[in-house]
C-alpha positions as CSV (number, residue, x, y, z in Angstrom):
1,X,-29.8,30.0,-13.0
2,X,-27.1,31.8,-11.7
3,X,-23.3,30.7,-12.2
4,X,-22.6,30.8,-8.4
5,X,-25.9,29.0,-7.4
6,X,-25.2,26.7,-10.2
7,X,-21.3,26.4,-9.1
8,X,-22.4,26.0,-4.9
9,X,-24.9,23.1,-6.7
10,X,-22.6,21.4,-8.3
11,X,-19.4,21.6,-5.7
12,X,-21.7,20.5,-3.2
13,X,-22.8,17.4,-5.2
14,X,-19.9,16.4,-6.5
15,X,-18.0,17.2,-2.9
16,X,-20.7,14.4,-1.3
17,X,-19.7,11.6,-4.3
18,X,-16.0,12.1,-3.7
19,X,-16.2,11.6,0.4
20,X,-16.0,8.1,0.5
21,X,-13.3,7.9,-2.3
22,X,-11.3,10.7,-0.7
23,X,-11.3,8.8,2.8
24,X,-10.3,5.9,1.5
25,X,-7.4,7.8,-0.5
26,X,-7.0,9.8,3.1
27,X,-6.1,6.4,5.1
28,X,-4.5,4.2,2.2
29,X,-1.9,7.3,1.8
30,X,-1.2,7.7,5.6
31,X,-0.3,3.4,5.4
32,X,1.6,4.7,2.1
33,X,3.6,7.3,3.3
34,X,4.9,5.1,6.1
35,X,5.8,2.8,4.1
36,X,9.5,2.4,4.9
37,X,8.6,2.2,8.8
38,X,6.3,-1.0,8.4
39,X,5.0,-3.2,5.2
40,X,1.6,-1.7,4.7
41,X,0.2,-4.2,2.8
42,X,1.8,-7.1,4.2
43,X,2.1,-8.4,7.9
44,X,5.6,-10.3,7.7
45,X,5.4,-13.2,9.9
46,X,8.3,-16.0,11.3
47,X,8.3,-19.2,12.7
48,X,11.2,-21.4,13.9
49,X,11.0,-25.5,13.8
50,X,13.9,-28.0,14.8
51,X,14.3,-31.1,12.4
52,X,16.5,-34.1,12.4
53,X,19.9,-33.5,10.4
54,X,20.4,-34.7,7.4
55,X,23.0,-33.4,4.8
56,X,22.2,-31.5,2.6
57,X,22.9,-33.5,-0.3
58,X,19.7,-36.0,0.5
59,X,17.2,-32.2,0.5
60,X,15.1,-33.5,-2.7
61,X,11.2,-32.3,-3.1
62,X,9.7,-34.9,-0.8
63,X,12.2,-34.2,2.0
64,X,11.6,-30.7,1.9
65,X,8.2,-31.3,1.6
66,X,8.4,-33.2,5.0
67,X,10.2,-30.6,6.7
68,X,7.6,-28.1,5.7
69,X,4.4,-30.2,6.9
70,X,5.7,-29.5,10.5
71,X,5.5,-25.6,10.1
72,X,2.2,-24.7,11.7
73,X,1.4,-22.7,8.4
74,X,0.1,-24.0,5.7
75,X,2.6,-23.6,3.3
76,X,2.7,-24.3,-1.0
77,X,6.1,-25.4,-2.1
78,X,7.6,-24.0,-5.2
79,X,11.5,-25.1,-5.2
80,X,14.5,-25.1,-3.4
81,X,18.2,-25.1,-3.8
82,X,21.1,-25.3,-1.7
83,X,23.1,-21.8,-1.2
84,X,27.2,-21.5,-1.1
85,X,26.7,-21.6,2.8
86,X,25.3,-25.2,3.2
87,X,22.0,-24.1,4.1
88,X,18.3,-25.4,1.8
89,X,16.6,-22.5,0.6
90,X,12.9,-23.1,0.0
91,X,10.5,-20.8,-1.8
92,X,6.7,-21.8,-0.8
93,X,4.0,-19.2,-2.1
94,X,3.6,-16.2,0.1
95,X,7.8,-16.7,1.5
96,X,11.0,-18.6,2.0
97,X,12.2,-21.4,4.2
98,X,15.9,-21.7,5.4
99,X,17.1,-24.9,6.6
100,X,20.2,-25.6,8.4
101,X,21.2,-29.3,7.3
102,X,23.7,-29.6,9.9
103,X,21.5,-28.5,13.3
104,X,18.2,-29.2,11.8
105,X,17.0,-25.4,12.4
106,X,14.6,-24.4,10.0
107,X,12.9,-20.8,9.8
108,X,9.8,-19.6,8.0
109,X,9.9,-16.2,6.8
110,X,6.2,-15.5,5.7
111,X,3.9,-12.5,4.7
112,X,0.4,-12.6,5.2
113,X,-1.9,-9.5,3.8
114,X,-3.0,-7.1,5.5
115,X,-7.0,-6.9,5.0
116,X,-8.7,-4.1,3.4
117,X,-5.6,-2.5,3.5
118,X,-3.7,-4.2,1.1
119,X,-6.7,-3.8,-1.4
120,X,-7.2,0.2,-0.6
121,X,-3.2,0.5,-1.0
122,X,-3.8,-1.0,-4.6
123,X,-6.7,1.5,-5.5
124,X,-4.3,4.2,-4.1
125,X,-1.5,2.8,-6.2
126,X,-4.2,2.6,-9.4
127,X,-2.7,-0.4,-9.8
128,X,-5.8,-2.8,-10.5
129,X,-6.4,-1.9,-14.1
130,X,-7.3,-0.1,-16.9
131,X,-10.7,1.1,-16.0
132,X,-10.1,2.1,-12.2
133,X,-7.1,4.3,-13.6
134,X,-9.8,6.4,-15.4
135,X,-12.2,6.3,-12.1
136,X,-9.3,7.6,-10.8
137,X,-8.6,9.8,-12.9
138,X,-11.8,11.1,-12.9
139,X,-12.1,11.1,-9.0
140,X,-8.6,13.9,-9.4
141,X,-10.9,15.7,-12.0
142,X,-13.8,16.3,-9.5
143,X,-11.3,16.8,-6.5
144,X,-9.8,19.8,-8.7
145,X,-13.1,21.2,-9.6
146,X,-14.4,21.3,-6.5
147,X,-11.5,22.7,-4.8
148,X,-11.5,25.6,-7.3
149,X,-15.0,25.8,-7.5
150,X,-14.4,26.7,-3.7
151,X,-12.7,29.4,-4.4
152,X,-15.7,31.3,-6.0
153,X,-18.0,30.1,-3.3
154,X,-17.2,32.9,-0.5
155,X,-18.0,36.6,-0.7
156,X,-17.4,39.2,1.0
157,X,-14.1,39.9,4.0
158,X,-13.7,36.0,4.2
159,X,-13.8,35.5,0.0
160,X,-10.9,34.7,-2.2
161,X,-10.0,38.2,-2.9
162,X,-10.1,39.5,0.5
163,X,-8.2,36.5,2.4
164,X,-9.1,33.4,0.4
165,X,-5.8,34.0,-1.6
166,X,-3.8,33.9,1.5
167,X,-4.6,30.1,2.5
168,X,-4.4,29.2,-1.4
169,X,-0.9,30.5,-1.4
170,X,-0.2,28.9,1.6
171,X,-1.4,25.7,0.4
172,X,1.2,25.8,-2.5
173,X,4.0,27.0,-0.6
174,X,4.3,24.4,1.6
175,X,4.8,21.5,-1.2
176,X,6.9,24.0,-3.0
177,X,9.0,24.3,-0.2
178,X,9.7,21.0,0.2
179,X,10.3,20.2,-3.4
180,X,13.4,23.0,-3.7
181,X,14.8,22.0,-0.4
182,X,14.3,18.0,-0.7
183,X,14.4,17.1,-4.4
């Protein structure tokens, strides 16, 4: 077999496997890249209740614990304490709960995940373990193969030699130029 047939084989193959990985990469790093104009794995979520006053002082476990049964979510208390300003801070699983003693006002700060996105950020972020690292790893393996496997693929006015080389340069340029003039 011939090394171009066998390299069109194989770059076509293993370009069909890596699809479905590379879309999910695709979306996850869009959310990722945006991450400092929204929380892409978490929806952040608030809720305001009014209590009765009571100082501060008589906040103990069962108290709060009161105060937090009238939040409409369910919420999983952790601990509280009270700050320099007065107020009862409450940590509850998944957020925080500040309490005003002297109006009453409490507010729920809470984050809920985001679904499938909050897991596709995580296999972005290879951040689930040892063994998806290396599926990862691997996935970047294939990606480079076949990306310079494509390079070979063309003949002819529209081949690597001829114009080819002109997007490839192109394509490492651009992150070049933006590593010298922003890093």
């Amino acid at each position: 077999m011939k090394a171009r047939r066998l390299l069109r084989i194989l770059h076509r193959d293993l370009g069909y496997f890596i699809v479905g990985m590379t879309l999910v990469y695709a979306l996850s790093g869009i959310y990722l890249n945006h991450r400092h104009d929204f929380n892409p794995d978490y929806r952040i979520l608030f809720e305001d209740i009014i209590t009765d006053p009571v100082p501060a002082e008589q906040y103990d476990k069962q108290a709060v614990i009161n105060v937090l049964e009238n939040f409409e979510m369910e919420t999983v208390y952790k601990k509280h304490y009270i700050t320099n300003q007065g107020n009862v801070k409450v940590f509850i699983e998944n957020g925080e709960v500040v309490i005003d003693p002297e109006n009453g006002e409490a507010a729920m700060t809470y984050l809920k995940k985001r679904p499938v996105i909050f897991e596709m950020n995580k296999l972005h972020k290879a951040s689930i373990g040892v063994l998806w690292k290396w599926v990862s790893d691997g996935m970047a393996v294939i990606l480079f193969f076949v990306a310079f496997s494509g390079l070979f693929l063309l003949k002819g006015k529209r081949g690597f030699s001829r114009w080819g080389w002109v997007w490839t340069m192109a394509g490492i340029l651009v992150p070049l130029f933006f590593v010298l003039m922003y890093i």
